[in-house]
N, C-alpha and C positions, 0 to 999 in steps of 0.2 A: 498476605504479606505486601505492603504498600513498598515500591522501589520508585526513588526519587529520580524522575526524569525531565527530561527535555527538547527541544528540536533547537538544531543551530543553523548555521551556514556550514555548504558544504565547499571545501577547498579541494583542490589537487593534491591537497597531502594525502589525502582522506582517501581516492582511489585504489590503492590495491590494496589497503586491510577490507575497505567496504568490497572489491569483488570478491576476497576473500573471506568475508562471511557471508556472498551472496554464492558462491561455490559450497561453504559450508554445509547452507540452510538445502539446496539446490540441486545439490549432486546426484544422487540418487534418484528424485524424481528426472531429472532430467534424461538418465540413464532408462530408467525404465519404458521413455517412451525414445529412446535411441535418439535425444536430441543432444548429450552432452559431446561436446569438443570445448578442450580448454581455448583455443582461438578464438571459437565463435562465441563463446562465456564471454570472454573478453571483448570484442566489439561490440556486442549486443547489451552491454552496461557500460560500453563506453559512452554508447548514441547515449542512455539512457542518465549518465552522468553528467553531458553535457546540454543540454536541455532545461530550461529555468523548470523549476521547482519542485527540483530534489532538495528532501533537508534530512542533514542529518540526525541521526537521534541517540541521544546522550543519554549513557546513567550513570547515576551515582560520577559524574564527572572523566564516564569511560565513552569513548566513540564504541556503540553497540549496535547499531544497523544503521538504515536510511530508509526513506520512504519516498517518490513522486505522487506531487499534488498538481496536477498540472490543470490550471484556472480556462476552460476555454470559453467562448461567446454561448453556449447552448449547453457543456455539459464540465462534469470536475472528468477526469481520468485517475485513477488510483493504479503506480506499478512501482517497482522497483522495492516493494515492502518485505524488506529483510532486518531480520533479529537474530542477532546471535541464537545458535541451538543451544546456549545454557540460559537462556532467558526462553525460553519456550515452552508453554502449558502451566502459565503462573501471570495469566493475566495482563500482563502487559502489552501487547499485542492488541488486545480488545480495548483497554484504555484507552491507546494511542490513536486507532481504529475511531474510536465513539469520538475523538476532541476532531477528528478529520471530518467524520459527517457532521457535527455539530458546524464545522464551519462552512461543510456544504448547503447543509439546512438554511442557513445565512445569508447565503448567496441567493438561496433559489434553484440551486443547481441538482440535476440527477446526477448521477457519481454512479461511472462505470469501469470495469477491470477485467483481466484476463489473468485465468486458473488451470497451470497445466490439469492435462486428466488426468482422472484418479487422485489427486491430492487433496489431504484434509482439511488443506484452506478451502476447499469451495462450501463445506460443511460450516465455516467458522465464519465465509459471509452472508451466507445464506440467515443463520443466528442474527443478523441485525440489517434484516429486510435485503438485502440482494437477491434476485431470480435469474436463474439461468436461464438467458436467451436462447442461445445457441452453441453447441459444442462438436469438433470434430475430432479426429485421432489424436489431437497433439495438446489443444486448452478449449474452454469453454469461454465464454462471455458472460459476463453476468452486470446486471442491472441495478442501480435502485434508484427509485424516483426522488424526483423533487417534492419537496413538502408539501400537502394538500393546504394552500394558503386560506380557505373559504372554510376550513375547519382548525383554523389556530389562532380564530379568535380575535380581535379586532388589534389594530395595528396602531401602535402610538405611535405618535410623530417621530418622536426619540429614535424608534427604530425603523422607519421610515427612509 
């Protein structure tokens, strides 16, 4: 099932539907490792709101998550990737996922993120090359390198 999507800019309007689908997606796991408080939900996607390069992600013309891409000198970071739970296990997720590393790929950049434990995202980045570095009680870290450039082939000016 293809769903027509997209990334926008994200506004202040956008803030409590998006922490409330980041509450949605979120609860439970959070719960599980005894880290949920609605307070601290809320500050901790405040920082994360406020911070250049969060976009948001659009379907079919409905505000449906958001994701942080955040561009640094050495690496991409990947957080704040939340999707509505009725867009969840249909693909979309993975699309949106593949156009983010493809722009890491582009950069040059490894692109790294943090997975509470136990959750079945760490499964779903692991599927498109993420390793887990390190993990303690509460997330893991997980990895993935920059493109091996000496095996992609020779480099046209164009994209030079």
């Amino acid at each position: 099932m293809t769903v027509a999507w997209r990334f926008a800019p994200v506004g202040e309007a956008d803030f409590e539907p998006l922490l409330a689908i980041r509450i949605e997606v979120m609860r439970e796991h959070l719960e599980h490792v005894f880290r949920y408080e609605p307070e601290r939900a809320r500050r901790i996607f405040r920082e994360a709101f406020d911070r250049p390069g969060l976009r948001l992600i659009m379907v079919d013309g409905v505000r449906a998550g958001c994701v942080g891409f955040r561009v640094g000198d050495r690496e991409i970071r990947i957080d704040s990737f939340y999707l509505a739970g009725c867009l969840h296990n249909r693909g979309l997720g993975g699309t949106i996922l593949d156009v983010l590393l493809g722009e890491a790929d582009a950069l040059g950049l490894p692109v790294t993120l943090d997975v509470l434990t136990g959750s079945p995202a760490g499964r779903f980045y692991e599927r498109r090359g993420f390793v887990k570095v390190r993990e303690d009680q509460i997330e893991g870290r997980y990895e993935r390198p920059a493109p091996d450039r000496a095996h992609q082939g020779p480099v046209s000016p164009a994209s030079a």
